[in-house]
C-alpha positions as CSV (number, residue, x, y, z in Angstrom):
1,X,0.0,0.0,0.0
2,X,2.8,2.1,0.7
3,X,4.3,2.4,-2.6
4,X,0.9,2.7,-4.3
5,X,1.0,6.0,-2.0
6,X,4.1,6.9,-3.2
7,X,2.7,6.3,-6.5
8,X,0.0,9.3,-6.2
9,X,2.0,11.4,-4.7
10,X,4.3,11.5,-7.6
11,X,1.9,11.9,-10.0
12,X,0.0,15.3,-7.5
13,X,3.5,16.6,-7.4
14,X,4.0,16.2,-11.3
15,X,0.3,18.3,-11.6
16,X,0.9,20.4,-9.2
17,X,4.0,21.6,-11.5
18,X,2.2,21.4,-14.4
19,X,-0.4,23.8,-13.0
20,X,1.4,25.9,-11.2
21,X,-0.2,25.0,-8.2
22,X,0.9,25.7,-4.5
23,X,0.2,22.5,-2.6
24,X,-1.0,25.4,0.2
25,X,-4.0,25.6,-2.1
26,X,-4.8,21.7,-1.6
27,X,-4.6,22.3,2.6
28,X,-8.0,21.6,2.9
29,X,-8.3,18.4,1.4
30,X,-7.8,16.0,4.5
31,X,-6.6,12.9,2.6
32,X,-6.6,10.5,-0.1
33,X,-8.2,7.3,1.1
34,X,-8.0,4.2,-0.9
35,X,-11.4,2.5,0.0
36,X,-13.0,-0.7,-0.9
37,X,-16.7,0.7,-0.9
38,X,-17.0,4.4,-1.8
39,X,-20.7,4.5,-0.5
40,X,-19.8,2.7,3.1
41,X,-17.3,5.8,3.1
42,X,-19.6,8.3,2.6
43,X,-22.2,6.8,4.4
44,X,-20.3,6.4,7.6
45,X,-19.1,10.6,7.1
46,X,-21.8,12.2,5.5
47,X,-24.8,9.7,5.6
48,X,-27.0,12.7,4.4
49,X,-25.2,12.4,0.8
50,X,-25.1,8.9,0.7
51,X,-29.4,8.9,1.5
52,X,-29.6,11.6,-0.9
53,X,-27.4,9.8,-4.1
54,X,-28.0,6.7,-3.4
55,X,-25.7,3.1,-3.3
56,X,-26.0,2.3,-7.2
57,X,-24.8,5.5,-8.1
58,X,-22.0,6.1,-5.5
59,X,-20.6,2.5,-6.2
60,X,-20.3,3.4,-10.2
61,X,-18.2,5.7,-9.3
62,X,-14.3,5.0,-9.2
63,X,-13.6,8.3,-7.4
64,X,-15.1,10.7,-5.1
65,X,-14.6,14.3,-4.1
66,X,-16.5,14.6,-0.5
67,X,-16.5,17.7,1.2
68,X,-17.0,17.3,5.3
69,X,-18.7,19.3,7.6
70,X,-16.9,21.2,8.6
71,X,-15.7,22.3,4.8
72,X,-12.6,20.1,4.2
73,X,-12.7,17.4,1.9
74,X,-11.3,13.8,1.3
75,X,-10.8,12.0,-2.1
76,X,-12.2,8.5,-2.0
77,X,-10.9,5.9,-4.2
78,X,-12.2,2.4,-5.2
79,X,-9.9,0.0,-3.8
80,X,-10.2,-2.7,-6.8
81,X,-10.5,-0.1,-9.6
82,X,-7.2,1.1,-8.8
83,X,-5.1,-1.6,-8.4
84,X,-6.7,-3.1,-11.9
85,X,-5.7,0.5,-13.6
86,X,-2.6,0.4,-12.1
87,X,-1.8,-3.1,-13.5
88,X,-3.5,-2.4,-17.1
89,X,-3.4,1.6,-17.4
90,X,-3.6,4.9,-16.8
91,X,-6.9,5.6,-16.3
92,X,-6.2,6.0,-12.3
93,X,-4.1,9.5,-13.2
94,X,-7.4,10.8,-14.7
95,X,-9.6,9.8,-11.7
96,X,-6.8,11.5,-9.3
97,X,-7.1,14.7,-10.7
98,X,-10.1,14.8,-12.1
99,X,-10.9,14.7,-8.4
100,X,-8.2,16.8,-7.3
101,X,-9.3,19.7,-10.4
102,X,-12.9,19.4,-8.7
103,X,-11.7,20.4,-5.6
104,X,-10.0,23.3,-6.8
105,X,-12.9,24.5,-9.4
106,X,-14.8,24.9,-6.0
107,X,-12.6,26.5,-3.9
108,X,-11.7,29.4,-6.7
109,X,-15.8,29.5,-7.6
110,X,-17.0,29.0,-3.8
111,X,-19.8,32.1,-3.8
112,X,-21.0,32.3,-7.4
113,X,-24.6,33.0,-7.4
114,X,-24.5,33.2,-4.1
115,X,-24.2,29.6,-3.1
116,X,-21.9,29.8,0.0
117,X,-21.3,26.2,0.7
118,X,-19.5,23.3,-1.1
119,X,-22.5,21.3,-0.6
120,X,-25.0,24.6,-2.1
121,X,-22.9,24.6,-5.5
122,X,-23.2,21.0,-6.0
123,X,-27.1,21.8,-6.9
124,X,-26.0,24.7,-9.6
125,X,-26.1,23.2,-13.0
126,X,-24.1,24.8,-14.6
127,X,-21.0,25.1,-12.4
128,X,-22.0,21.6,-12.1
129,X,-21.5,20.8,-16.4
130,X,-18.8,23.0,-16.1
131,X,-16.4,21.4,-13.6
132,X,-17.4,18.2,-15.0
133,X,-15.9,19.2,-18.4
134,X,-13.2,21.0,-17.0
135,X,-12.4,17.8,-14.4
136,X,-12.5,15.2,-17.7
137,X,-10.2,17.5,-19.9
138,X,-7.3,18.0,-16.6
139,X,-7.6,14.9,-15.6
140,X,-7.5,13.4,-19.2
141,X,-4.6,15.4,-20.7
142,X,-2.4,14.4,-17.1
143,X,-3.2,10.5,-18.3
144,X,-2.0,10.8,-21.9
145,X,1.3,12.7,-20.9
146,X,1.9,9.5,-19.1
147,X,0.4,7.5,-22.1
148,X,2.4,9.7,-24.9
149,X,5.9,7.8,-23.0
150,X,4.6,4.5,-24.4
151,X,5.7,2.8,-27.6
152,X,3.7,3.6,-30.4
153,X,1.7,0.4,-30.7
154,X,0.5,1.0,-27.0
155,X,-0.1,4.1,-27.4
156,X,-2.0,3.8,-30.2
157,X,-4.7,1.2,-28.0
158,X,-5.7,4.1,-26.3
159,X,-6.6,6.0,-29.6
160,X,-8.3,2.7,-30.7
161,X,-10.4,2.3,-27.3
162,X,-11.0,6.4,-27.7
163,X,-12.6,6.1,-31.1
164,X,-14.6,2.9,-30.2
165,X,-16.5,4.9,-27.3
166,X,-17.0,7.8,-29.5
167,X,-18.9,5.8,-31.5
168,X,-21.4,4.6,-29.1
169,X,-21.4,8.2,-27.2
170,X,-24.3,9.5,-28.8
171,X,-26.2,5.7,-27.4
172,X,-24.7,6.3,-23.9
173,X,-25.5,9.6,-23.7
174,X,-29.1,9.2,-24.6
175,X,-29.9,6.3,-22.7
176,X,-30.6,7.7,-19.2
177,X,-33.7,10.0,-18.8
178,X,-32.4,12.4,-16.7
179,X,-31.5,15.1,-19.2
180,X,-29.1,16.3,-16.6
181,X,-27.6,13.3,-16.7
182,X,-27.1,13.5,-20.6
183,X,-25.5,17.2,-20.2
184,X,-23.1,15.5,-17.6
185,X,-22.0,12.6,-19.9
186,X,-21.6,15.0,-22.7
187,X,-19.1,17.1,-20.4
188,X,-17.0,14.1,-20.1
189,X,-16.7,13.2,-23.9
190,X,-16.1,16.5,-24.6
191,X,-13.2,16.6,-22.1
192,X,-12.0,13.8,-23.5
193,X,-12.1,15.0,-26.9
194,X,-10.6,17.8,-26.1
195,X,-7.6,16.5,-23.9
196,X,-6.6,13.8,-27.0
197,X,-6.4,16.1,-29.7
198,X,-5.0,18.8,-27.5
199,X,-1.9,15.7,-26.8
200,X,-1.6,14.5,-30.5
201,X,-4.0,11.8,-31.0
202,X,-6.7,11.9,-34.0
203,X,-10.3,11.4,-32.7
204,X,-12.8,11.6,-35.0
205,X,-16.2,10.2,-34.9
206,X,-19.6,10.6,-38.1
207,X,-21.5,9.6,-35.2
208,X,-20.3,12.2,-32.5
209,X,-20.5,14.8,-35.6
210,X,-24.2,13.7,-36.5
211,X,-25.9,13.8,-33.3
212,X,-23.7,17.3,-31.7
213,X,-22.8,18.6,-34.9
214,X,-21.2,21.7,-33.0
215,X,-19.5,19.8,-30.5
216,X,-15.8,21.7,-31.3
217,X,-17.3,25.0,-30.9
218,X,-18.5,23.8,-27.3
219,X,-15.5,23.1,-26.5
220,X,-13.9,26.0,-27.6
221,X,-16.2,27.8,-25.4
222,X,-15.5,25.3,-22.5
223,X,-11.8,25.7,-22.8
224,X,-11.9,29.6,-22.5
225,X,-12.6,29.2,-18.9
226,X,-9.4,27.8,-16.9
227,X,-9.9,28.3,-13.0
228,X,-12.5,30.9,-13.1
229,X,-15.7,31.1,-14.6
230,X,-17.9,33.8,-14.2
231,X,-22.1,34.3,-14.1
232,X,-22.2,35.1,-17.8
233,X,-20.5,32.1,-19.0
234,X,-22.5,29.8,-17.0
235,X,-25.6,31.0,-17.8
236,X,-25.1,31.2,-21.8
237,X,-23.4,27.2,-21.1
238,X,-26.5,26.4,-19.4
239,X,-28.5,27.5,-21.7
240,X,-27.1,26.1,-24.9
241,X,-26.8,22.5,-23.3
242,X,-30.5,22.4,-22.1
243,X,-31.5,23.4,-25.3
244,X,-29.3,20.7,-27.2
245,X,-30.6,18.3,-24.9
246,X,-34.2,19.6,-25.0
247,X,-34.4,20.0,-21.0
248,X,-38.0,21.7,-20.3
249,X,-38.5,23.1,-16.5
Protein backbone atom coordinates (compact mmCIF):
# COMPACT_ATOMS: atom_id res chain seq x y z
CA UNK A 1 0.00 0.00 0.00
CA UNK A 2 2.80 2.10 0.66
CA UNK A 3 4.26 2.35 -2.63
CA UNK A 4 0.93 2.71 -4.32
CA UNK A 5 0.97 5.99 -1.96
CA UNK A 6 4.06 6.87 -3.20
CA UNK A 7 2.70 6.26 -6.48
CA UNK A 8 -0.05 9.25 -6.18
CA UNK A 9 1.98 11.36 -4.65
CA UNK A 10 4.29 11.46 -7.56
CA UNK A 11 1.87 11.95 -9.98
CA UNK A 12 -0.02 15.27 -7.46
CA UNK A 13 3.53 16.62 -7.43
CA UNK A 14 4.04 16.22 -11.34
CA UNK A 15 0.32 18.29 -11.63
CA UNK A 16 0.90 20.40 -9.18
CA UNK A 17 4.01 21.64 -11.46
CA UNK A 18 2.24 21.43 -14.37
CA UNK A 19 -0.37 23.80 -12.98
CA UNK A 20 1.42 25.89 -11.19
CA UNK A 21 -0.25 24.96 -8.15
CA UNK A 22 0.94 25.66 -4.47
CA UNK A 23 0.24 22.55 -2.58
CA UNK A 24 -1.02 25.42 0.15
CA UNK A 25 -4.00 25.56 -2.12
CA UNK A 26 -4.82 21.68 -1.62
CA UNK A 27 -4.58 22.34 2.57
CA UNK A 28 -8.00 21.60 2.87
CA UNK A 29 -8.28 18.39 1.36
CA UNK A 30 -7.78 15.98 4.50
CA UNK A 31 -6.58 12.87 2.60
CA UNK A 32 -6.63 10.55 -0.08
CA UNK A 33 -8.19 7.30 1.06
CA UNK A 34 -7.96 4.20 -0.91
CA UNK A 35 -11.38 2.52 -0.02
CA UNK A 36 -12.99 -0.70 -0.90
CA UNK A 37 -16.66 0.73 -0.91
CA UNK A 38 -16.96 4.43 -1.82
CA UNK A 39 -20.69 4.47 -0.50
CA UNK A 40 -19.83 2.70 3.08
CA UNK A 41 -17.31 5.78 3.07
CA UNK A 42 -19.63 8.33 2.59
CA UNK A 43 -22.23 6.80 4.42
CA UNK A 44 -20.30 6.41 7.60
CA UNK A 45 -19.08 10.57 7.09
CA UNK A 46 -21.83 12.21 5.54
CA UNK A 47 -24.85 9.68 5.59
CA UNK A 48 -26.96 12.69 4.36
CA UNK A 49 -25.18 12.43 0.81
CA UNK A 50 -25.13 8.93 0.68
CA UNK A 51 -29.44 8.86 1.48
CA UNK A 52 -29.60 11.61 -0.91
CA UNK A 53 -27.43 9.85 -4.09
CA UNK A 54 -27.98 6.66 -3.42
CA UNK A 55 -25.73 3.07 -3.28
CA UNK A 56 -26.00 2.31 -7.19
CA UNK A 57 -24.82 5.52 -8.14
CA UNK A 58 -21.99 6.05 -5.54
CA UNK A 59 -20.57 2.49 -6.16
CA UNK A 60 -20.33 3.42 -10.21
CA UNK A 61 -18.19 5.68 -9.31
CA UNK A 62 -14.32 4.96 -9.19
CA UNK A 63 -13.61 8.28 -7.45
CA UNK A 64 -15.07 10.73 -5.15
CA UNK A 65 -14.62 14.27 -4.06
CA UNK A 66 -16.55 14.59 -0.51
CA UNK A 67 -16.52 17.75 1.22
CA UNK A 68 -16.98 17.28 5.27
CA UNK A 69 -18.67 19.34 7.57
CA UNK A 70 -16.87 21.24 8.61
CA UNK A 71 -15.73 22.27 4.76
CA UNK A 72 -12.64 20.15 4.24
CA UNK A 73 -12.66 17.45 1.92
CA UNK A 74 -11.26 13.82 1.26
CA UNK A 75 -10.76 11.97 -2.14
CA UNK A 76 -12.21 8.47 -1.97
CA UNK A 77 -10.94 5.85 -4.24
CA UNK A 78 -12.17 2.39 -5.16
CA UNK A 79 -9.91 0.00 -3.84
CA UNK A 80 -10.19 -2.66 -6.76
CA UNK A 81 -10.46 -0.10 -9.58
CA UNK A 82 -7.18 1.15 -8.81
CA UNK A 83 -5.14 -1.65 -8.38
CA UNK A 84 -6.71 -3.14 -11.85
CA UNK A 85 -5.75 0.46 -13.55
CA UNK A 86 -2.56 0.36 -12.13
CA UNK A 87 -1.84 -3.06 -13.55
CA UNK A 88 -3.54 -2.36 -17.14
CA UNK A 89 -3.42 1.56 -17.36
CA UNK A 90 -3.61 4.91 -16.83
CA UNK A 91 -6.91 5.58 -16.26
CA UNK A 92 -6.18 6.04 -12.28
CA UNK A 93 -4.12 9.46 -13.19
CA UNK A 94 -7.36 10.77 -14.74
CA UNK A 95 -9.64 9.84 -11.71
CA UNK A 96 -6.79 11.50 -9.27
CA UNK A 97 -7.06 14.75 -10.66
CA UNK A 98 -10.06 14.82 -12.13
CA UNK A 99 -10.87 14.65 -8.39
CA UNK A 100 -8.21 16.78 -7.35
CA UNK A 101 -9.30 19.74 -10.44
CA UNK A 102 -12.89 19.45 -8.74
CA UNK A 103 -11.72 20.43 -5.55
CA UNK A 104 -9.98 23.28 -6.82
CA UNK A 105 -12.90 24.50 -9.37
CA UNK A 106 -14.85 24.90 -6.03
CA UNK A 107 -12.56 26.50 -3.93
CA UNK A 108 -11.69 29.36 -6.74
CA UNK A 109 -15.77 29.53 -7.58
CA UNK A 110 -17.02 28.98 -3.82
CA UNK A 111 -19.80 32.05 -3.83
CA UNK A 112 -20.96 32.26 -7.41
CA UNK A 113 -24.64 33.03 -7.44
CA UNK A 114 -24.46 33.25 -4.10
CA UNK A 115 -24.18 29.63 -3.11
CA UNK A 116 -21.89 29.84 0.02
CA UNK A 117 -21.32 26.20 0.73
CA UNK A 118 -19.50 23.26 -1.05
CA UNK A 119 -22.53 21.27 -0.64
CA UNK A 120 -25.00 24.61 -2.09
CA UNK A 121 -22.85 24.62 -5.46
CA UNK A 122 -23.19 20.96 -6.04
CA UNK A 123 -27.07 21.80 -6.89
CA UNK A 124 -25.99 24.72 -9.57
CA UNK A 125 -26.06 23.17 -12.98
CA UNK A 126 -24.15 24.84 -14.59
CA UNK A 127 -20.97 25.05 -12.44
CA UNK A 128 -21.98 21.61 -12.14
CA UNK A 129 -21.53 20.77 -16.40
CA UNK A 130 -18.79 23.01 -16.09
CA UNK A 131 -16.36 21.41 -13.59
CA UNK A 132 -17.44 18.18 -15.00
CA UNK A 133 -15.89 19.18 -18.40
CA UNK A 134 -13.24 20.99 -16.98
CA UNK A 135 -12.40 17.85 -14.36
CA UNK A 136 -12.51 15.17 -17.71
CA UNK A 137 -10.17 17.52 -19.86
CA UNK A 138 -7.28 17.98 -16.61
CA UNK A 139 -7.64 14.86 -15.56
CA UNK A 140 -7.54 13.37 -19.16
CA UNK A 141 -4.56 15.37 -20.65
CA UNK A 142 -2.41 14.42 -17.14
CA UNK A 143 -3.21 10.52 -18.29
CA UNK A 144 -1.98 10.85 -21.93
CA UNK A 145 1.28 12.67 -20.85
CA UNK A 146 1.95 9.47 -19.15
CA UNK A 147 0.39 7.54 -22.13
CA UNK A 148 2.36 9.67 -24.85
CA UNK A 149 5.87 7.84 -23.02
CA UNK A 150 4.63 4.53 -24.39
CA UNK A 151 5.71 2.75 -27.63
CA UNK A 152 3.70 3.57 -30.35
CA UNK A 153 1.69 0.37 -30.75
CA UNK A 154 0.54 1.02 -27.04
CA UNK A 155 -0.10 4.14 -27.38
CA UNK A 156 -1.98 3.83 -30.17
CA UNK A 157 -4.66 1.17 -28.02
CA UNK A 158 -5.67 4.11 -26.25
CA UNK A 159 -6.61 6.03 -29.58
CA UNK A 160 -8.27 2.69 -30.68
CA UNK A 161 -10.43 2.34 -27.34
CA UNK A 162 -11.05 6.38 -27.73
CA UNK A 163 -12.60 6.09 -31.13
CA UNK A 164 -14.60 2.94 -30.19
CA UNK A 165 -16.45 4.94 -27.31
CA UNK A 166 -17.05 7.79 -29.52
CA UNK A 167 -18.91 5.84 -31.48
CA UNK A 168 -21.41 4.57 -29.13
CA UNK A 169 -21.45 8.17 -27.23
CA UNK A 170 -24.31 9.46 -28.76
CA UNK A 171 -26.22 5.72 -27.35
CA UNK A 172 -24.74 6.32 -23.88
CA UNK A 173 -25.51 9.56 -23.66
CA UNK A 174 -29.12 9.25 -24.63
CA UNK A 175 -29.88 6.32 -22.65
CA UNK A 176 -30.58 7.70 -19.24
CA UNK A 177 -33.70 10.03 -18.75
CA UNK A 178 -32.42 12.37 -16.74
CA UNK A 179 -31.45 15.07 -19.22
CA UNK A 180 -29.07 16.35 -16.56
CA UNK A 181 -27.60 13.31 -16.74
CA UNK A 182 -27.14 13.49 -20.58
CA UNK A 183 -25.53 17.23 -20.20
CA UNK A 184 -23.07 15.48 -17.59
CA UNK A 185 -22.01 12.63 -19.93
CA UNK A 186 -21.59 15.04 -22.69
CA UNK A 187 -19.13 17.12 -20.42
CA UNK A 188 -17.01 14.07 -20.11
CA UNK A 189 -16.71 13.24 -23.91
CA UNK A 190 -16.14 16.47 -24.58
CA UNK A 191 -13.21 16.61 -22.06
CA UNK A 192 -11.97 13.80 -23.52
CA UNK A 193 -12.09 15.02 -26.92
CA UNK A 194 -10.56 17.81 -26.10
CA UNK A 195 -7.56 16.49 -23.94
CA UNK A 196 -6.61 13.83 -26.98
CA UNK A 197 -6.41 16.15 -29.65
CA UNK A 198 -4.95 18.81 -27.49
CA UNK A 199 -1.87 15.74 -26.83
CA UNK A 200 -1.56 14.53 -30.47
CA UNK A 201 -4.01 11.83 -30.96
CA UNK A 202 -6.66 11.85 -33.98
CA UNK A 203 -10.28 11.43 -32.70
CA UNK A 204 -12.84 11.64 -34.98
CA UNK A 205 -16.24 10.20 -34.89
CA UNK A 206 -19.62 10.57 -38.08
CA UNK A 207 -21.46 9.60 -35.21
CA UNK A 208 -20.33 12.21 -32.54
CA UNK A 209 -20.46 14.80 -35.55
CA UNK A 210 -24.19 13.70 -36.51
CA UNK A 211 -25.86 13.75 -33.29
CA UNK A 212 -23.72 17.29 -31.73
CA UNK A 213 -22.76 18.63 -34.86
CA UNK A 214 -21.19 21.71 -32.96
CA UNK A 215 -19.54 19.78 -30.53
CA UNK A 216 -15.76 21.73 -31.33
CA UNK A 217 -17.32 24.99 -30.88
CA UNK A 218 -18.53 23.76 -27.28
CA UNK A 219 -15.45 23.07 -26.49
CA UNK A 220 -13.93 26.03 -27.64
CA UNK A 221 -16.21 27.84 -25.42
CA UNK A 222 -15.52 25.26 -22.46
CA UNK A 223 -11.76 25.67 -22.81
CA UNK A 224 -11.89 29.58 -22.53
CA UNK A 225 -12.59 29.20 -18.89
CA UNK A 226 -9.43 27.83 -16.92
CA UNK A 227 -9.92 28.32 -13.02
CA UNK A 228 -12.47 30.93 -13.07
CA UNK A 229 -15.72 31.05 -14.63
CA UNK A 230 -17.90 33.81 -14.22
CA UNK A 231 -22.15 34.27 -14.06
CA UNK A 232 -22.23 35.11 -17.83
CA UNK A 233 -20.46 32.08 -19.01
CA UNK A 234 -22.50 29.81 -17.05
CA UNK A 235 -25.58 31.02 -17.79
CA UNK A 236 -25.14 31.21 -21.85
CA UNK A 237 -23.40 27.15 -21.05
CA UNK A 238 -26.55 26.39 -19.43
CA UNK A 239 -28.53 27.50 -21.72
CA UNK A 240 -27.12 26.10 -24.86
CA UNK A 241 -26.78 22.54 -23.30
CA UNK A 242 -30.47 22.38 -22.08
CA UNK A 243 -31.47 23.41 -25.30
CA UNK A 244 -29.34 20.75 -27.18
CA UNK A 245 -30.59 18.31 -24.85
CA UNK A 246 -34.17 19.64 -24.95
CA UNK A 247 -34.43 20.01 -20.99
CA UNK A 248 -38.02 21.74 -20.30
CA UNK A 249 -38.50 23.10 -16.51
Amino acid sequence: MESIENCLCGILDKYCADENCDKEELSGIRDIRIVKSIWSEIENLRPDIAKKQGRDEIEQCAGYLLFLDDETAVILINEDFLFDSIRKNFCWVEVLIHEITHYRDYKNNLGIFGHNTYDSMLSCCSFWYWTEFHARYKGTCQMLNYVNRMPDDERRKYETDMMERLDCAPDFIRSDADKKIQCYRFMHLLGDIAAYNEKGFTVKSEAIEKIFPNYLGYIDFLKSKDQIVDINFLIILQYNLENEMNIEY
